[in-house]
C-alpha positions as CSV (number, residue, x, y, z in Angstrom):
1,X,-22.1,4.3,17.6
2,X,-20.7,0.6,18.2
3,X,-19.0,-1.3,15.8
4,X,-21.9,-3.5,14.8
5,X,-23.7,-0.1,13.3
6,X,-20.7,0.9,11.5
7,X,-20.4,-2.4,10.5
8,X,-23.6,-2.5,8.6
9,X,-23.3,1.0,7.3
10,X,-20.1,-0.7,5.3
11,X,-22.4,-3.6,4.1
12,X,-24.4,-1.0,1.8
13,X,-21.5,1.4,1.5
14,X,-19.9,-1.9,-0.3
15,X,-22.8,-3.5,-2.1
16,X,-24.2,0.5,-3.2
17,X,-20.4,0.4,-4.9
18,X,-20.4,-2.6,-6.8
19,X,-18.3,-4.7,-4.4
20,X,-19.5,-8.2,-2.6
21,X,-19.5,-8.0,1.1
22,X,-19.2,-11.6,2.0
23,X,-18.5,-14.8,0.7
24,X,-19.9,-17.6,-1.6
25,X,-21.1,-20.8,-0.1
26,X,-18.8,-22.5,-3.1
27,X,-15.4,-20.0,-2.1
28,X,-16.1,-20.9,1.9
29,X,-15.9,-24.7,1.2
30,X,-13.0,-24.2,-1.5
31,X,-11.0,-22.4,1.4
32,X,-12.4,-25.6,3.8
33,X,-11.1,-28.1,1.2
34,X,-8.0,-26.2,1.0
35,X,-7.3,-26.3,4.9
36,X,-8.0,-30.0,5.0
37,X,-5.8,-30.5,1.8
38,X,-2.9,-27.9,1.7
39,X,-1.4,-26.3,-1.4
40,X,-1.7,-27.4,-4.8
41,X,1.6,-29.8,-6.1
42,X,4.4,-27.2,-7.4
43,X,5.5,-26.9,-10.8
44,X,9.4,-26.4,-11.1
45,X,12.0,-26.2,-8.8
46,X,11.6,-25.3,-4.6
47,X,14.8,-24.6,-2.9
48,X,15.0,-24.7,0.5
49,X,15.6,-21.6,2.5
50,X,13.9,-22.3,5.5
51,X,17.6,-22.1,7.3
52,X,17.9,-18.2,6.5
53,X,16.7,-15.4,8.9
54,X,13.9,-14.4,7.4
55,X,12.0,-12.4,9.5
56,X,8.7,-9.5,8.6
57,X,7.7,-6.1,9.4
58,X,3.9,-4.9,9.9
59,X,1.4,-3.4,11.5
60,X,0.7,-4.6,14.9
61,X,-2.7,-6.2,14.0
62,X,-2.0,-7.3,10.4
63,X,-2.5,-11.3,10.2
64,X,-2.3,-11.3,6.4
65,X,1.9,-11.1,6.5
66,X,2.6,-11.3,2.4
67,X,6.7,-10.7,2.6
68,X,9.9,-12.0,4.6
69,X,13.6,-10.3,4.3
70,X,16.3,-11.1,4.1
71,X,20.0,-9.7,2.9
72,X,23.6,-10.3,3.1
73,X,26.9,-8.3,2.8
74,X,29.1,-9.0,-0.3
75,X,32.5,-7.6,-1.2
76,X,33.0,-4.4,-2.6
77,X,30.4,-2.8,0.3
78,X,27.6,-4.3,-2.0
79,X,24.8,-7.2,-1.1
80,X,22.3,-9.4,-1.7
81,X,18.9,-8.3,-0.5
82,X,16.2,-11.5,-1.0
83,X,12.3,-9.8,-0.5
84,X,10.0,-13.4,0.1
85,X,6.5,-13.0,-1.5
86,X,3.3,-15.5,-0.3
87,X,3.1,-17.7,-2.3
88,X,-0.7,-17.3,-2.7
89,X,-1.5,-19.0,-5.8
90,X,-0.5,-22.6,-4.5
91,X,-3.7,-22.1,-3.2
92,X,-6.5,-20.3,-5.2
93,X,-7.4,-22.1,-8.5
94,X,-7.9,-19.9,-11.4
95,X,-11.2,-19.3,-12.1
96,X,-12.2,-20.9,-9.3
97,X,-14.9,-19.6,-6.9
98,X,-12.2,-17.9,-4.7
99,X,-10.5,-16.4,-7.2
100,X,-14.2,-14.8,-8.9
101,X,-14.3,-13.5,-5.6
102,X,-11.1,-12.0,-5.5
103,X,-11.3,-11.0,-9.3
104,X,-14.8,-9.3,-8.4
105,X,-13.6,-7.1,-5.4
106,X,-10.2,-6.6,-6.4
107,X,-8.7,-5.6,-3.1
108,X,-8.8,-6.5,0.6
109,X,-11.0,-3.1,2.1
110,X,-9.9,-2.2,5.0
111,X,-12.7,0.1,6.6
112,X,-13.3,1.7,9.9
113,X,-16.0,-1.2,10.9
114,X,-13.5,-3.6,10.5
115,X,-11.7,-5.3,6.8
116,X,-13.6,-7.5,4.3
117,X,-10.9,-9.5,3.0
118,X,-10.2,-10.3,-0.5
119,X,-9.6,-13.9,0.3
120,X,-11.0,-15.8,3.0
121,X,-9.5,-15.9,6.3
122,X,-8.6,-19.8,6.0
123,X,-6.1,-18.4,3.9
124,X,-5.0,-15.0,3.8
125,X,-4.6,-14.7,7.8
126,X,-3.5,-18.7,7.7
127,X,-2.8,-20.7,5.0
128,X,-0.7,-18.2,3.1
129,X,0.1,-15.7,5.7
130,X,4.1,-16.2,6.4
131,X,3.2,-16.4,10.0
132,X,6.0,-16.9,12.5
133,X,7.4,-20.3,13.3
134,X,5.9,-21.6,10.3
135,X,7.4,-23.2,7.2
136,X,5.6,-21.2,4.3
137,X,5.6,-21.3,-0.1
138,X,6.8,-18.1,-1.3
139,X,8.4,-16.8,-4.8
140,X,11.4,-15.2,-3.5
141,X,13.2,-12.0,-5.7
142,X,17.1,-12.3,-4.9
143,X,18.8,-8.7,-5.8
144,X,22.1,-7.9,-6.0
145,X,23.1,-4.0,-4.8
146,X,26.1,-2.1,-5.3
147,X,27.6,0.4,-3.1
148,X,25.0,3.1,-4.7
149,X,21.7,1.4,-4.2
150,X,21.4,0.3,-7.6
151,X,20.0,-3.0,-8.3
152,X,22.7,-4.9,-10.8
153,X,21.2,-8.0,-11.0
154,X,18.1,-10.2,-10.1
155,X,16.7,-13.8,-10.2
156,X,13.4,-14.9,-9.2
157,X,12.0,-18.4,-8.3
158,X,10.5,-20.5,-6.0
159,X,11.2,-21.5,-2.9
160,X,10.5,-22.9,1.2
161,X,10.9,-20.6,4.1
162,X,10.7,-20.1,7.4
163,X,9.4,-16.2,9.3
164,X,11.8,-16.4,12.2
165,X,10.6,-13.4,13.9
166,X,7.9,-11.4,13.7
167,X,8.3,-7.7,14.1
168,X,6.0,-4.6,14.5
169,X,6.9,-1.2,12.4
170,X,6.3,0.5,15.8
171,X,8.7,-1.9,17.6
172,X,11.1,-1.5,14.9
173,X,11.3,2.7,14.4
174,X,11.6,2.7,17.9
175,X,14.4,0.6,18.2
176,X,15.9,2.8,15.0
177,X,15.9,5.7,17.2
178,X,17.4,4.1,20.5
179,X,18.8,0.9,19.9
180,X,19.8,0.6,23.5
181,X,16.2,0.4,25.2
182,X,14.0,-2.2,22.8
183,X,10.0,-3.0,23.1
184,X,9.5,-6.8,25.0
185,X,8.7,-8.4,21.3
186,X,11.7,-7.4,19.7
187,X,14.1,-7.8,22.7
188,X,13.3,-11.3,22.7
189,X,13.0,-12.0,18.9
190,X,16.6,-9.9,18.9
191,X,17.6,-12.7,21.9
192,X,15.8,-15.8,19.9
193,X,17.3,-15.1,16.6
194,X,21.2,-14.0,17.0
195,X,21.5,-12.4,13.4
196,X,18.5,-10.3,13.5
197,X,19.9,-7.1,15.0
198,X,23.0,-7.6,12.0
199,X,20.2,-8.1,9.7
200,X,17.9,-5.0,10.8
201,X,21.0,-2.9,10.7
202,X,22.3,-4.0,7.0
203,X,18.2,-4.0,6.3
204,X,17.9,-0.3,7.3
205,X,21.6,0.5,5.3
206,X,19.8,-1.2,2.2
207,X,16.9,0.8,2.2
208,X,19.0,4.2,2.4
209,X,20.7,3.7,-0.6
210,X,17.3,2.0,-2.5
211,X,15.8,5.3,-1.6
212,X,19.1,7.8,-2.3
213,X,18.8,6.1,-5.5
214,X,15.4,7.1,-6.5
215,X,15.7,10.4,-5.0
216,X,18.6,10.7,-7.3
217,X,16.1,10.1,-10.1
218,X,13.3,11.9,-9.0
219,X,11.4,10.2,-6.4
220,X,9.0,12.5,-4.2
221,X,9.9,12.8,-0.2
222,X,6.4,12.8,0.6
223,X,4.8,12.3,4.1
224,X,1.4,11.7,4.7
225,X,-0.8,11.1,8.0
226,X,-4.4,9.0,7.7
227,X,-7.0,8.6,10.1
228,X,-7.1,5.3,12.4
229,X,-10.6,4.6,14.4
230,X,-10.0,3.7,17.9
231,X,-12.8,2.0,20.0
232,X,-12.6,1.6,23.6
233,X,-12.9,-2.3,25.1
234,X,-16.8,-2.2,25.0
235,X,-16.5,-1.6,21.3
236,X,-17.6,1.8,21.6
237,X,-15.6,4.1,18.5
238,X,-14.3,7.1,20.5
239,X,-11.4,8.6,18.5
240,X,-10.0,8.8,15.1
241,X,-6.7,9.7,15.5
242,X,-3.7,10.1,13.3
243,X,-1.9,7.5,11.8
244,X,1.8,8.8,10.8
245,X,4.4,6.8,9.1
246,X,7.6,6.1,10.7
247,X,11.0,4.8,9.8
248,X,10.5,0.5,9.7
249,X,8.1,1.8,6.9
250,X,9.7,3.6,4.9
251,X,12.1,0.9,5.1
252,X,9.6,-2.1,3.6
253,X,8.5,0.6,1.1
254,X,11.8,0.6,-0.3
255,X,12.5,-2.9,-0.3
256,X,8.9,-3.7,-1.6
257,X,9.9,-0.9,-4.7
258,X,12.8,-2.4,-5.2
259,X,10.9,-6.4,-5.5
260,X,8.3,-4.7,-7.6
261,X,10.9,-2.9,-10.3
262,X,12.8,-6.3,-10.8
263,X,9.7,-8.7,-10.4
264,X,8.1,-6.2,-13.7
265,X,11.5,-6.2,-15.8
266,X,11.9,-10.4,-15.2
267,X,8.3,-10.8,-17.2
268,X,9.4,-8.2,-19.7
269,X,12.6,-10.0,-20.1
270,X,10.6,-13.7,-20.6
271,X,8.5,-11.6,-23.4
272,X,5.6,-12.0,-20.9
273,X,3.1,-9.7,-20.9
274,X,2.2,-8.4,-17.0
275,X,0.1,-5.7,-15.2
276,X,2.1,-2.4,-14.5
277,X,1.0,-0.1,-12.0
278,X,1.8,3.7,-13.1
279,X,1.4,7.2,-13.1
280,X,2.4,8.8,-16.0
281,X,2.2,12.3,-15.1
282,X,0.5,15.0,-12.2
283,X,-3.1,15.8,-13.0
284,X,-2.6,19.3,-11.8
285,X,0.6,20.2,-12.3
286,X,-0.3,23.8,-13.0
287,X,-2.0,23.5,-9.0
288,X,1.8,22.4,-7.7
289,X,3.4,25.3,-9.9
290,X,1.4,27.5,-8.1
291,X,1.6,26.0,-4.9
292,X,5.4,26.5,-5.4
293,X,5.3,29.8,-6.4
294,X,3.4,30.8,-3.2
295,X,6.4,29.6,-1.1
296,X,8.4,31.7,-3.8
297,X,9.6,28.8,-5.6
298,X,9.7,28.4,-9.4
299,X,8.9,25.5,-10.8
300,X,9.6,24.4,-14.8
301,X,5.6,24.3,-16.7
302,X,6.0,20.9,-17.5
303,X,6.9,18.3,-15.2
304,X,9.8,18.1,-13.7
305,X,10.1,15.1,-10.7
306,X,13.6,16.7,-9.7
307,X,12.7,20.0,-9.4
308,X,9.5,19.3,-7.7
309,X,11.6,16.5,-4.8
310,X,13.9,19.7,-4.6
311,X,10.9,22.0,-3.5
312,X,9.5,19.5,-0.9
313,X,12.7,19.0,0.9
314,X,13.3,22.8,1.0
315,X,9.7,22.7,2.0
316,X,10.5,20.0,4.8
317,X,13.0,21.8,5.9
318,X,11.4,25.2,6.7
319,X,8.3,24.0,8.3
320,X,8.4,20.6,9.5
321,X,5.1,20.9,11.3
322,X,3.3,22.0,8.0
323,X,5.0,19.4,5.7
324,X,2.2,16.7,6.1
325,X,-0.7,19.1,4.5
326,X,1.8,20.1,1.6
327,X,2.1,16.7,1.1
328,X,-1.2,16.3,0.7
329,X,-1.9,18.8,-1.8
330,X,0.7,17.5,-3.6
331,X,-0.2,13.9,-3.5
332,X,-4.3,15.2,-4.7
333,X,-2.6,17.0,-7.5
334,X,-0.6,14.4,-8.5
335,X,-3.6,12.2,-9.3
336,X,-4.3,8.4,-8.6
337,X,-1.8,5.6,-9.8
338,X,-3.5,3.2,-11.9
339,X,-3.0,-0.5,-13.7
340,X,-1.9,-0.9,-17.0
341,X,-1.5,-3.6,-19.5
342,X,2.3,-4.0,-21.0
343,X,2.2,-6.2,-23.5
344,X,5.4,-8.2,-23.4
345,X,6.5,-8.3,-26.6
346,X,9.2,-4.8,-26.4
347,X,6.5,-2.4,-27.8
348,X,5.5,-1.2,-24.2
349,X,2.3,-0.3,-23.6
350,X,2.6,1.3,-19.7
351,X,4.5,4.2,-18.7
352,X,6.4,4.1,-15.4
353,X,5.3,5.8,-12.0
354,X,5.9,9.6,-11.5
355,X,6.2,9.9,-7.7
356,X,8.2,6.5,-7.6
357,X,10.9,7.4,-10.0
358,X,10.9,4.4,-11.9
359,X,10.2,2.8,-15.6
360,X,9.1,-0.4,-15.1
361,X,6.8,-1.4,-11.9
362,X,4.4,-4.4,-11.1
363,X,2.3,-4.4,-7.6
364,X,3.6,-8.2,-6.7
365,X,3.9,-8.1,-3.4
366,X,0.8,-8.3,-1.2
367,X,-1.3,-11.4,-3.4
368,X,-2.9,-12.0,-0.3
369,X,-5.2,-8.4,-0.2
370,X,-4.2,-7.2,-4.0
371,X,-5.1,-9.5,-7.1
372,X,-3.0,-7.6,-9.5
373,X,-0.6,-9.1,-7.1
374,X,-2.0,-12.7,-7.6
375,X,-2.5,-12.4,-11.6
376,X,1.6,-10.7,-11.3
377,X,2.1,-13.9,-9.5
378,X,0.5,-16.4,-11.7
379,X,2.3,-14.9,-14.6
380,X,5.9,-15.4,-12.4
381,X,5.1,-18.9,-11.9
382,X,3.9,-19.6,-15.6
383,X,6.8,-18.0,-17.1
384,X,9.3,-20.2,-14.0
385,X,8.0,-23.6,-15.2
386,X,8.3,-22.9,-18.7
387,X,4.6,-22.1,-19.3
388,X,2.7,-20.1,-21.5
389,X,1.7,-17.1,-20.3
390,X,-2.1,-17.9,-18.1
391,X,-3.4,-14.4,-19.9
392,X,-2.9,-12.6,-22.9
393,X,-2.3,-8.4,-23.2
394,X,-6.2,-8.3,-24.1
395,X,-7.5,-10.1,-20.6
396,X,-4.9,-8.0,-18.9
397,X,-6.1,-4.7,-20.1
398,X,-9.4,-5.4,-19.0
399,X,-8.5,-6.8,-15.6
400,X,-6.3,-3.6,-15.6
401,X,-9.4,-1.5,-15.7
402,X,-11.4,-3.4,-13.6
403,X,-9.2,-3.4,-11.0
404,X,-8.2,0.7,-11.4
405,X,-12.1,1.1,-11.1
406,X,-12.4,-1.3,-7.7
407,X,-9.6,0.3,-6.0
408,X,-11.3,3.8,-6.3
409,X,-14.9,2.0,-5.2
410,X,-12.9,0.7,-2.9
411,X,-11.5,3.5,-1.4
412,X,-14.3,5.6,-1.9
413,X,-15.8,3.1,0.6
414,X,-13.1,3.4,2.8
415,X,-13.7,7.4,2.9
416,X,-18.0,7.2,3.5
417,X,-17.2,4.6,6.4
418,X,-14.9,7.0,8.1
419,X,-16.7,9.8,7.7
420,X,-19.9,7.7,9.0
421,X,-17.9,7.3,12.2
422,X,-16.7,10.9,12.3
423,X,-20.4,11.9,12.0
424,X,-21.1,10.1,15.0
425,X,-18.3,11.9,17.2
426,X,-19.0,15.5,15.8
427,X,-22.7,14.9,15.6
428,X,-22.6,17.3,19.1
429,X,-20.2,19.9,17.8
430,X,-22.6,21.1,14.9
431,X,-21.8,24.7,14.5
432,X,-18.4,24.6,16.2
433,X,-15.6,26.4,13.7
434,X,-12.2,24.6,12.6
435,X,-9.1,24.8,10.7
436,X,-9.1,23.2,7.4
437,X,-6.9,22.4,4.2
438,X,-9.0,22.1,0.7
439,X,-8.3,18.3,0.3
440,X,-10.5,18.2,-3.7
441,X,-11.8,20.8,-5.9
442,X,-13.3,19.9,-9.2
443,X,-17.1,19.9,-10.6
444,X,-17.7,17.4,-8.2
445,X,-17.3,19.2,-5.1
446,X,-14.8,21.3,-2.9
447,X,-13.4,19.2,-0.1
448,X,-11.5,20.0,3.2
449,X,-10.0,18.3,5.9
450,X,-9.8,19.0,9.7
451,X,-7.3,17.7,12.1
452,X,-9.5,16.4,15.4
453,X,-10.6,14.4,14.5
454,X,-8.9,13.5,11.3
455,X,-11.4,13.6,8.9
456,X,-12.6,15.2,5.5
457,X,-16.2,16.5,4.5
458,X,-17.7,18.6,1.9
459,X,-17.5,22.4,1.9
460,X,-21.3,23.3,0.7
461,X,-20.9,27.5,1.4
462,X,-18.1,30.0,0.7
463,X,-16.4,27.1,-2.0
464,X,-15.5,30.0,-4.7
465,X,-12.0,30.3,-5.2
466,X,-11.1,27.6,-3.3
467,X,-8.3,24.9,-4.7
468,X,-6.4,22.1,-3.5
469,X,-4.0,23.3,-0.7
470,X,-5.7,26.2,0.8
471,X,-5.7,26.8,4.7
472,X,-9.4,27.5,5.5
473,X,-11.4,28.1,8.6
474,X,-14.7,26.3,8.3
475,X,-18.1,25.8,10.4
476,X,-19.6,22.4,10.6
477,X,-23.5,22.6,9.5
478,X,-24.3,19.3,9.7
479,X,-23.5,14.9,9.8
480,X,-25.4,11.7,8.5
481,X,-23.9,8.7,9.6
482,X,-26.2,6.9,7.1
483,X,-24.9,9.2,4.1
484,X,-21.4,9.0,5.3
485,X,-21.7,13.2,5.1
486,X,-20.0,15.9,6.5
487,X,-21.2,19.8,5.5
488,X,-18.8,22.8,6.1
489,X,-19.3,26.3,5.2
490,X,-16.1,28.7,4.7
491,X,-15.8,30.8,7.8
């Protein structure tokens, strides 16, 4: 299959779930105006930090760079740790036809035919994106750390800056694990920008004690591994391999925690009201107790964050090779996060976030692919300039809802598209037998997941008794590339 026919596949996967797969004439020429125009006139102070070291971390091919970093030793072993966000609504107008757009979808989706953006490309891989050697908007959060991790104070406002270097996560775990031999990019952003390899080192020192912190509390150690199509120079999809996390991020994670925490308790502090994302508590917990008690671990019956973080590392420990699939079944039983409404005025409203280890948490810091991110953002700016707040707790729960449901249509998406492009590669191997872990089971349907390629289908025979977790041995039956199906039957 090329990448046109999985493109169109994602057209109707898209439109079948609710979600728009191209632009309005009106949001095209709004993003046209704004290239010709550039941002809208700020409200508030704009200090200039263009002179710090800011620099990013991403994927190799991401154009839509949302954060800068950038931190500084202070007495006492402590420091200041400054996390730049886009400044993305300088450019879409609210309720504009960019911004119905954005509200409609609710979510960049980032498919295996390619991504449909949740802005247009004029500005969320340009106009906003803190490319390198630019000068760039951005609401910065400035955190002060102590020796421990913890975060003792924070500040938000507005502010210039400048992305001195870009840098890749591969470039940058490498480099982790052997300083001494360092990829071409980052040798010569490391020879370009004299303080980056101090900042990368008090960067990675940072994000160590963020995470210690939250481990402390309760945060899960988990590790997953997703699927990333690869398609030859003709265009031609011949792999979907796996896509593991590394070091540089786990880093940003932490930092971008960190960002999220303070950006959500500076609105509750203003009395504003703001979008939390949560996860109260797992949706299977009884599934993990079990799980646990097959390793012959006991876990308490109700949830218990510190005692289930204790059974993973043990876990970790014992079987490296096996960890990612416990994670996994841990992460399915756990449930989906979700958007909440807090209302702002101290009787709460949202709960904190489970596997995260922390009360209060706002996604703010990707507004370029997220609109929770750009509504978090409008509200920061608002409540800067001495504003009322742009929505009330009422809009905010239903934007909270909307967006909950997009995200799963969106991902949902996400899944058919893969396994459209799976179908395609095993479409040969019909009755050829695999290994398997039970990725789903509810009234819905059982799921598994094999490992080459990476992919998950449906288990349609021998699904009784099966639960989330379980090593099977399965035989494909049969693909639909249209459908976006995979059939197993239990070996």
């Amino acid at each position: 299959m090329q990448q046109a026919d999985l493109h169109r596949l994602a057209v109707d996967a898209l439109r079948a779930r609710g979600l728009l797969d191209h632009f309005a004439p009106q949001a095209l020429a709004e993003a046209e105006a704004l290239r010709r125009q550039g941002p809208r006139a700020q409200r508030g102070a704009l200090r200039d930090l263009r002179a710090l070291a800011w620099f990013s971390i991403d994927n190799d091919d991401t154009r839509d760079l949302d954060q800068l970093s950038w931190a500084e030793p202070l007495p006492g072993d402590g420091a200041r740790l400054l996390v730049a966000v886009a400044d993305v609504e300088a450019f879409v107008v609210h309720a504009g036809a960019i911004d119905s757009h954005a509200a409609a979808n609710t979510t960049s989706v980032y498919t295996a035919a390619g991504v449909f953006p949740m802005l247009p490309l004029a500005l969320s891989t340009d106009l906003s994106s803190l490319h390198e050697g630019q000068d760039r908007l951005a609401v910065v959060v400035d955190m002060q750390l102590d020796a421990e991790g913890m975060v003792t104070a924070s500040t938000l406002y507005q502010a210039r800056v400048h992305n001195h270097a870009r840098l890749t996560y591969n470039d940058v775990a490498a480099w982790m694990d052997d300083p001494a031999h360092a990829a071409p990019g980052l040798a010569a952003a490391l020879a370009r920008v004299p303080e980056l390899e101090a900042q990368l080192r008090l960067h990675e020192r940072l994000a160590d004690r963020l995470r210690r912190q939250r481990v402390r509390r309760g945060a899960l150690s988990v590790r997953t591994t997703q699927a990333r199509p690869v398609f030859d120079d003709a265009g031609q999809l011949v792999d979907l391999r796996p896509d593991e996390k590394n070091r540089a991020m786990d880093l940003i994670a932490d930092l971008m925690i960190a960002a999220n925490s303070a950006t959500a308790r500076f609105l509750a502090q203003q009395k504003f009201p703001s979008l939390r994302r949560m996860l109260s508590a797992p949706r299977r917990w009884d599934r993990i107790v079990a799980l646990a008690a097959s390793h012959g671990v006991t876990l308490p019956p109700q949830p218990d964050a510190l005692a289930l973080d204790h059974f993973l590392a043990e876990r970790r420990a014992a079987d490296p090779a096996g960890f990612n699939d416990l994670s996994l079944t841990v992460i399915k039983s756990l449930g989906s996060g979700e958007y909440a409404a807090e209302q702002g005025n101290g009787n709460g409203g949202a709960t904190g976030h489970f596997g995260l280890a922390v009360a209060d948490y706002a996604h703010s810091t990707a507004p370029n692919r997220r609109f929770p991110d750009l509504v978090t953002q409008r509200l920061l700016k608002a409540a800067l300039a001495g504003e009322p707040p742009p929505y009330d707790a009422g809009q905010l729960a239903l934007i909270a809802r909307h967006c909950t449901l997009q995200e799963d249509n969106a991902n949902k998406v996400e899944r058919q598209v893969l396994k459209a492009a799976a179908a395609l590669l095993l479409h040969a191997r019909i009755g050829e037998v695999f290994d398997a872990i039970v990725t789903g089971a509810s009234p819905k349907g059982t799921f598994v997941r094999i490992a080459r390629p990476m992919v998950e289908g449906r288990l349609v025979r021998g699904l009784e008794g099966a639960d989330v977790g379980d090593a099977l041995r399965v035989r494909l039956l049969q693909v639909s590339a249209e459908l976006g199906h995979l059939d197993f039957e239990r070996v």
